[in-house]
N, C-alpha and C positions, 0 to 999 in steps of 0.2 A: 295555659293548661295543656292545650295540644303539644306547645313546645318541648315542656318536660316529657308526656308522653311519649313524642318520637324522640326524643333523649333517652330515654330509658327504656325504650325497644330495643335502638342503636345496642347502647352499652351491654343489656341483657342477652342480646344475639351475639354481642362479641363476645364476652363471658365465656358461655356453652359453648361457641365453637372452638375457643380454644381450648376451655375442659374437655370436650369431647377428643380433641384430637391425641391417638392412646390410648384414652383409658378401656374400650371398652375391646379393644384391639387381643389385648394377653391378659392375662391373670395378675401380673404384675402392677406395681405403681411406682410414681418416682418423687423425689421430695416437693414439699408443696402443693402435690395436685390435691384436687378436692372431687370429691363423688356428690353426688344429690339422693337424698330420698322422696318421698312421697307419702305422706300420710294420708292416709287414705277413711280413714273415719277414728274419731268423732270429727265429724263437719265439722264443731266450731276451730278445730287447727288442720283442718283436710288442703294443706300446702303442699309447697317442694323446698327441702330445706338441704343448706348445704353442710357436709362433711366433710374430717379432713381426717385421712387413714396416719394412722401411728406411722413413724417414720423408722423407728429400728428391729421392731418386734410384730409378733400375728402373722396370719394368715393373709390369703387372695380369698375374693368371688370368683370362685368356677364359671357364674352364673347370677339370673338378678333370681332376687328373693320376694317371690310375688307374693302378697295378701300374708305376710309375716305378724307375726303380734309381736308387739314390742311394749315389754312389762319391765315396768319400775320396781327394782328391785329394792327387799327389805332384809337388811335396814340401807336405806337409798346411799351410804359412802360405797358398800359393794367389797368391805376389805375384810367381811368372815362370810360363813357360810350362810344364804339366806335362807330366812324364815320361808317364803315361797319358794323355796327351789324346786319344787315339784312343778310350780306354775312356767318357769322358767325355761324348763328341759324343752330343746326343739325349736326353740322362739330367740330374740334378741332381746338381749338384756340391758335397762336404759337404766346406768348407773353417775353415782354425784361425783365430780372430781371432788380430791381429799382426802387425809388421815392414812393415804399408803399408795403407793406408787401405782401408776397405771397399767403397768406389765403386771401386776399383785392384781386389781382388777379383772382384769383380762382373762386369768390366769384363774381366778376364782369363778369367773363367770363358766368357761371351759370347762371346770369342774362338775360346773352346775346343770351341763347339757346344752347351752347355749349355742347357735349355730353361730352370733357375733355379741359384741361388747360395743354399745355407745357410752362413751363418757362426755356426759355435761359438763361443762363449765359450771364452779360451785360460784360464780358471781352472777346470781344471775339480771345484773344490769348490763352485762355484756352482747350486744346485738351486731358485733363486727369484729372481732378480736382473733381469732385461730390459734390453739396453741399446737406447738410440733410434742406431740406425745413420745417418748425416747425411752426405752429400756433402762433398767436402771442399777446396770453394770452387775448384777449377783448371776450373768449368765443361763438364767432359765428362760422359755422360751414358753410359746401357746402356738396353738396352730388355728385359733382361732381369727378373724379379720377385726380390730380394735378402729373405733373410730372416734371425733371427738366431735360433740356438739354445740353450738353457741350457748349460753346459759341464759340467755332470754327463751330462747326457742327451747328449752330443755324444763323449764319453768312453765310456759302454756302451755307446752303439751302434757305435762302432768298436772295441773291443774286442770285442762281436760277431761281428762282419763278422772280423776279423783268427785269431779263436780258433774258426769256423766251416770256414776256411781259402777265405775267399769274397773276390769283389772289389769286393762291394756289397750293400747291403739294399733289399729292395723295399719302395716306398711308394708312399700316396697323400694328395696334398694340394691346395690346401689340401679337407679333406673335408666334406661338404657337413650342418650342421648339425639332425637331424632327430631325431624323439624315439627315434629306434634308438639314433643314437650318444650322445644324452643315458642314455641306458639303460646303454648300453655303460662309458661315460666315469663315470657312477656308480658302476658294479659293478669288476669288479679291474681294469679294463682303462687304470689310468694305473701310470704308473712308479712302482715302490711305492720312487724312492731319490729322489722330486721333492714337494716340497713345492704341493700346487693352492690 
């Protein structure tokens, strides 16, 4: 048991410093890299979950996005205009991948006042997989930040939010990589149903 521990300190301290190194440098990213967020309440999913920003379209973080609500949008594909868009406006929008392209997502989300767009994975037995979210050639753009989330980790935290009887979790992202959260992200504070 200790063994795995200091194994998965190791790997987890390696992890973050290599994420951190860039990212939080420019506004900018670059293929592959991944951001972290934080949920920060409901308790039952209050983790640090990883993200991986769209690769051909959106926005940058100027800045991290402290104590953000992040609502599940209806109807949760995210490819017309939602029922909650009033809820929506100001906060980050945690939409289902599927039924229309990501940059159409994005792009809907934008519309809707959203400061960013997470897309789940619509599998959600998926607790290790990343996909590269890529524009989808019709040349339109968002200038919102598009990110993509594992579909395990996109499934408890709306499960959450849903059996909480809330209409959103609060978060913060992307969070700013320093030997706290390396501490943190070592110790229990990842999703113990997500493979690191």
């Amino acid at each position: 048991m200790f063994e795995f521990s200091k194994l998965r300190f190791r790997f987890i301290f390696s992890y973050i410093m290599l994420l951190s190194c860039g990212i939080f440098h420019s506004v900018s990213h670059s293929i592959n890299e991944e951001f972290l967020m934080e949920v920060l309440y409901p308790e039952e999913v209050a983790y640090i979950y990883r993200l991986r920003p769209s690769r051909s379209f959106g926005g940058y973080f100027n800045s991290t996005l402290e104590g953000v609500e992040l609502i599940p949008v209806e109807p949760a594909h995210g490819c017309s205009s939602y029922i909650n868009n009033v809820d929506v406006n100001g906060h980050v929008a945690l939409i289902d991948r599927g039924e229309c392209s990501f940059l159409s997502k994005a792009m809907i989300a934008e519309r809707s006042g959203a400061v960013a767009a997470i897309i789940c994975d619509n599998n959600v037995n998926n607790d290790r997989t990343m996909i590269d979210m890529v524009e989808d050639g019709t040349e339109r753009h968002t200038n919102i930040p598009a990110l993509f989330l594992l579909g395990k980790d996109g499934l408890m935290i709306k499960k959450a939010i849903r059996e909480a009887n809330l209409a959103s979790a609060m978060v913060s992202l992307p969070i700013n990589v320093t030997f706290s959260y390396v501490t943190k992200v070592a110790s229990r504070r990842l999703p113990p149903w997500s493979f690191w």
